[in-house]
C-alpha positions in Angstrom: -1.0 79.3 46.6 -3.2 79.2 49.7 -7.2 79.7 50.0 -7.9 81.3 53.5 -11.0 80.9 54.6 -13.4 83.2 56.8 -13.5 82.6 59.8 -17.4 80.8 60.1 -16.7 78.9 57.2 -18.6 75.9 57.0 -17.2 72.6 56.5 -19.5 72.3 53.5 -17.7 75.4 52.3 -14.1 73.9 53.0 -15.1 70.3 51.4 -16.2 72.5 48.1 -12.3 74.4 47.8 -10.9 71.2 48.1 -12.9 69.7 45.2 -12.1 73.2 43.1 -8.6 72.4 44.1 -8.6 68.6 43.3 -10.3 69.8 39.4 -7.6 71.4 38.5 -4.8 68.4 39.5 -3.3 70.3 42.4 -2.7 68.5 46.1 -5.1 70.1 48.4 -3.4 70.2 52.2 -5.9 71.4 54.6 -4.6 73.3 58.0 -7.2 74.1 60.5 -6.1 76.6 62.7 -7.6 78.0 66.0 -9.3 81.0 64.2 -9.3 79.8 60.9 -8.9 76.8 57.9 -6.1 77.2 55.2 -6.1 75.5 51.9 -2.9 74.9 50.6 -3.0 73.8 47.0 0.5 72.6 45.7 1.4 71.9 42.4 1.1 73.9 39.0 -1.3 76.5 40.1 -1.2 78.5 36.8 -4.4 77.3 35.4 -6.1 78.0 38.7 -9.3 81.1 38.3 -8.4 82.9 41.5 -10.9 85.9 40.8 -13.5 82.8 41.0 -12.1 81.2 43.9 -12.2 84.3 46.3 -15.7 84.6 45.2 -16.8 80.9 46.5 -18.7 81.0 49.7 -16.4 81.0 53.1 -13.6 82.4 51.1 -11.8 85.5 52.8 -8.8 85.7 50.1 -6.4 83.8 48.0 -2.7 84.2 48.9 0.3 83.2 46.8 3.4 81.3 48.4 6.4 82.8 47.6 8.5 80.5 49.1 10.0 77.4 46.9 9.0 74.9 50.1 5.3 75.3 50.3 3.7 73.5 53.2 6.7 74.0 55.1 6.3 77.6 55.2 4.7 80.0 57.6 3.0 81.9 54.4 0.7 78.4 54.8 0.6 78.3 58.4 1.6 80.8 60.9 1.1 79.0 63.9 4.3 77.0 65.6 3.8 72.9 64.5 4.0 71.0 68.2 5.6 67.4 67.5 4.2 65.1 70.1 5.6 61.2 70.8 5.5 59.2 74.1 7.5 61.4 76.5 8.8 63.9 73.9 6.9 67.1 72.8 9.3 69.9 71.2 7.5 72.9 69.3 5.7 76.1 70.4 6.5 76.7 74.3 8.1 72.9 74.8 11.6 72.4 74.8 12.7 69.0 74.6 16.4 67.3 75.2 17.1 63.8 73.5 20.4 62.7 74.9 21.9 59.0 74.8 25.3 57.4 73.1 25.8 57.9 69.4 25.5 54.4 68.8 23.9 51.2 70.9 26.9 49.1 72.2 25.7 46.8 75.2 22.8 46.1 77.4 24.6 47.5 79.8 25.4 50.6 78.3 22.2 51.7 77.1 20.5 50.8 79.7 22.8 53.1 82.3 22.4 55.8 79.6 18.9 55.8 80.2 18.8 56.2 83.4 21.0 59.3 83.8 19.1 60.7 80.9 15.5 60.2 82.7 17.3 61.3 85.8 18.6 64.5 84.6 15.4 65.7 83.1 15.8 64.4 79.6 12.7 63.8 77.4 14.0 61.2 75.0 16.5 58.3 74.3 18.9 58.7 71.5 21.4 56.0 70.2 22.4 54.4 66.7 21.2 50.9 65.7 22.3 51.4 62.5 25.5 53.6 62.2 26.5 55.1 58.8 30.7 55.4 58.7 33.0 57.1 56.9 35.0 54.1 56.9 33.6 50.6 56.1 35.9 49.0 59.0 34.1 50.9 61.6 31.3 49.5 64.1 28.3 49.7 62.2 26.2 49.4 64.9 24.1 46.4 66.3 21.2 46.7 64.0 18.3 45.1 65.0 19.7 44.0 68.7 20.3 47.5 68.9 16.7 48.2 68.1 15.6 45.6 70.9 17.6 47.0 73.2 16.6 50.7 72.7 13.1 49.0 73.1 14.3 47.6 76.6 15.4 50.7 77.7 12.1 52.8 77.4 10.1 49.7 78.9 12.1 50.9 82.0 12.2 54.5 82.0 9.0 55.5 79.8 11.2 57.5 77.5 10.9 57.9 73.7 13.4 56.5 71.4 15.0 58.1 68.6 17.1 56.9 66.3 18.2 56.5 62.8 16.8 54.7 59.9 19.3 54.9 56.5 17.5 52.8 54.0 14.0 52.7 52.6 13.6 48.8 53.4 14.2 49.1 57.0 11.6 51.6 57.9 9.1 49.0 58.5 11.7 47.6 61.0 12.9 50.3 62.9 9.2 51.6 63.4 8.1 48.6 65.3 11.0 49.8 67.7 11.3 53.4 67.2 9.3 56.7 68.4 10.9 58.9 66.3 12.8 58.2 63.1 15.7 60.3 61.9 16.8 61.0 58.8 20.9 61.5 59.2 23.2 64.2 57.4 24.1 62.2 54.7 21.0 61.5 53.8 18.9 64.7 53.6 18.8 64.3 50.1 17.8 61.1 49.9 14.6 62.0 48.2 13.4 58.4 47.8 13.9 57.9 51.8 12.7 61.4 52.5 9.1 60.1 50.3 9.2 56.9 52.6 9.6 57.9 56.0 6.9 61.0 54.7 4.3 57.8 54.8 5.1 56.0 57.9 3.6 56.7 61.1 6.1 58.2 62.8 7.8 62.0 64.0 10.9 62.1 61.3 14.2 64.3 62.9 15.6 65.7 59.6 19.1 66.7 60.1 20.7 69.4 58.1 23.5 68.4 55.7 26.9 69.5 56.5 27.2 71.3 52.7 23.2 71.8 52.4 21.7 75.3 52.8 18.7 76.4 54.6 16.4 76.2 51.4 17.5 73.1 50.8 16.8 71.7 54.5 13.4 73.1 53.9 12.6 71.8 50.3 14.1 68.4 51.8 11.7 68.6 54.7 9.0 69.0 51.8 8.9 65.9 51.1 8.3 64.5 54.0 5.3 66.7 54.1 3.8 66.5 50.8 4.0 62.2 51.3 1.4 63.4 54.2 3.4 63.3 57.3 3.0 66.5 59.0 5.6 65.8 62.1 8.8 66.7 60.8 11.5 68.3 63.5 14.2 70.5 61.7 17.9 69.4 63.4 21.0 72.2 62.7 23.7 69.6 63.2 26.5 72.0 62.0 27.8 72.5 58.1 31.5 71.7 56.6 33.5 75.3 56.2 36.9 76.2 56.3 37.5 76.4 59.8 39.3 73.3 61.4 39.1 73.9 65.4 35.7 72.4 65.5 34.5 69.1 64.0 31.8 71.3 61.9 30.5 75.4 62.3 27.6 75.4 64.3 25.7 78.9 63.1 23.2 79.2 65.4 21.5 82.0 63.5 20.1 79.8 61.4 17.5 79.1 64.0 16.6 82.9 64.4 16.3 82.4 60.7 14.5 79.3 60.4 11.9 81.1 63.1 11.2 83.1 60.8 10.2 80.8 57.8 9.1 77.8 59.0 6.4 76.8 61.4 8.2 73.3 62.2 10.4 72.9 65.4 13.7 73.0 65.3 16.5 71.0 67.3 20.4 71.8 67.9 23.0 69.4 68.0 25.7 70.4 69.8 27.8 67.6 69.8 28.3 67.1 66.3 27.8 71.1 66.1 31.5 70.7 67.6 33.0 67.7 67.7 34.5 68.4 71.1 32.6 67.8 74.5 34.0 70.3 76.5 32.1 72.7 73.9 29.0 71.2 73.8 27.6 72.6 77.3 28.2 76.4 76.0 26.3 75.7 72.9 23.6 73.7 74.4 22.8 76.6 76.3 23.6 79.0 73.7 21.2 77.0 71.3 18.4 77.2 74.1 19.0 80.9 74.7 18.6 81.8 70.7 15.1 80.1 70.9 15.3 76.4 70.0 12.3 74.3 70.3 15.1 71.2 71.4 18.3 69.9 72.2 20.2 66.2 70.6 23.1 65.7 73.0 25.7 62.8 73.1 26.1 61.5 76.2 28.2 57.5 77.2 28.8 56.0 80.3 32.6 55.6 79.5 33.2 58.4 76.6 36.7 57.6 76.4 35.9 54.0 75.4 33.6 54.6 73.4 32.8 52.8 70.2 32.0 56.5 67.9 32.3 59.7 69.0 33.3 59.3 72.7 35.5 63.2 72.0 32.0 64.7 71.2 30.0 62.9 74.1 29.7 64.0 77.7 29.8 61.7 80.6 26.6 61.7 83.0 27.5 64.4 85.6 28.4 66.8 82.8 25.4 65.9 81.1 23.6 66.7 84.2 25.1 70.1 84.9 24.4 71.1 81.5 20.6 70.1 81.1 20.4 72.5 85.1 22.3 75.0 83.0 19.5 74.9 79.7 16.8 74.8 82.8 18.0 78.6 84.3 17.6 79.8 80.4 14.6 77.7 79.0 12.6 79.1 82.3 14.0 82.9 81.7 12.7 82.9 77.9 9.3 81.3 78.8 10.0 77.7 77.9 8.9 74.7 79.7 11.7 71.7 79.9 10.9 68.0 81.5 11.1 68.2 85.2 14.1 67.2 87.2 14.2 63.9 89.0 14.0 63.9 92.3 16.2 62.9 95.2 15.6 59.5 94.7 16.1 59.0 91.1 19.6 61.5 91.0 21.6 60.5 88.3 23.5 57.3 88.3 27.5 56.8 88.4 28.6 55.1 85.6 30.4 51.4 86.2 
């Protein structure tokens, strides 16, 4: 349930809910709004005395949550959660675009992806160190060299770096590197990663899982939230369904419908959405129009010799095009996107 407090309530007032709270074994999470504070307290509230906690001073009224994911809900707080790290910023009137390769290859390559991707507009650097596979023989990625590279590249452009981490014992490592850690599809039910990366110091980009509903995306962002990290970025990457011209289904109305629940931002990712880069510019803009807080794009010097998903990433011009395209619509719906370079800083030509 939630305790919402009057508006003059005194801290005094707040510090004595939370104790009330804290007696009866429950988490106390407090959200200050601009009007007014929220208790939330999670846990077994059965054995909490409502009648005697909307009679404590500062206390307007005692709310129940309905929904299973409690701090995650907009029952707890109704205002939009802004996510805010180096250059990117996504929630409430921001619309951010992380772009970059699916996985780190070369110096040279992530260092020219970069560049278009500061050039363009873009607000963060995306690219795989560690790369989970479906097969075993696949590039796994460069691990930590990809790390210090990704590292490189926003020395140069200013740029925030996201990218994933896949096991418990490597958060330590990838933070040292990383602005933003993402949690990947295949492991948005890794509760006991989910409970780690909920205790670094870091944004965490949670990624839907292709079979997972919406609940579950929710509940699995809960415990990120509940470990105390309170920047969590919802990603709709796509799920598995019986249709075979697209690498995934990308139902965009789940964002209408996330929206609705859930005061975190939410990103799209189109290129995984799709599987097919002459798509992903339709539903990047598609994805903006519907009222995303954020775009994850794909994006390689050489797609066709790529290392992973080259048929899912766009080259730089395309890239470009697209994020003028997102630009007419983010403006037209009130949103503010990065600005574009100028003359002088015009996308490179891939070598």
């Amino acid at each position: 349930m939630i305790v919402v407090m009057k508006p003059n309530a005194t801290q005094e007032e707040v510090d004595h809910i939370v104790d009330r709270v804290n007696g009866h074994g429950l988490k106390p999470h407090v959200i200050k709004g601009t009007e007014r504070t929220v208790i939330a307290a999670v846990g077994d509230d059965r054995k909490l005395d409502v009648a005697a906690l909307e009679t404590a001073p500062g206390v307007s009224r005692v709310v129940p949550v309905l929904a299973p994911y409690k701090r995650a809900s907009r029952e707890v707080q109704n205002e939009p959660t802004v996510v805010s790290r180096g250059s990117l910023t996504l929630g409430g009137n921001h619309l951010g675009v992380i772009a970059g390769p699916c996985s780190v290859e070369s110096e040279e390559q992530i260092m020219q992806s970069a560049r278009a991707v500061k050039a363009a507009g873009g607000t963060a650097l995306r690219g795989g160190a560690f790369k989970p596979r479906t097969s075993p023989y696949s590039f796994q990625g460069l691990k930590e060299e990809g790390l210090k590279l990704l590292a490189v590249a926003r020395e140069e452009t200013g740029l925030a770096v996201v990218t994933e981490v896949m096991a418990s014992e490597d958060i330590g490592l990838v933070s040292e590197y990383a602005d933003v850690l993402q949690i990947g599809a295949r492991n948005m039910q890794n509760y006991r990663l989910l409970a780690a990366v909920g205790e670094a110091e870091r944004p965490v980009l949670l990624k839907r899982g292709p079979s997972a509903t919406l609940d579950e995306l929710l509940l699995a962002a809960e415990y990120i939230l509940d470990a105390g990290n309170n920047d969590v970025i919802l990603c709709e990457r796509g799920i598995r369904t019986f249709e075979s011209h697209t690498r995934f289904t990308l139902p965009l109305a789940s964002v209408t419908y996330l929206r609705a629940k859930t005061h975190l931002p939410i990103v799209v990712d189109p290129s995984h959405g799709t599987g097919h880069a002459w798509m992903v510019p339709d539903m990047a803009a598609a994805s903006v129009a519907i009222g995303a807080d954020g775009l994850i794009i794909e994006m390689h010097p050489d797609p066709e010799n790529a290392l992973s998903d080259g048929y899912q990433s766009l080259d730089f011009a395309q890239f470009a095009t697209t994020m003028e395209r997102c630009r007419v619509i983010a403006e037209a719906i009130g949103k503010e996107m990065p600005r574009v370079a100028s003359s002088k800083e015009k996308a490179p030509v891939a070598t």
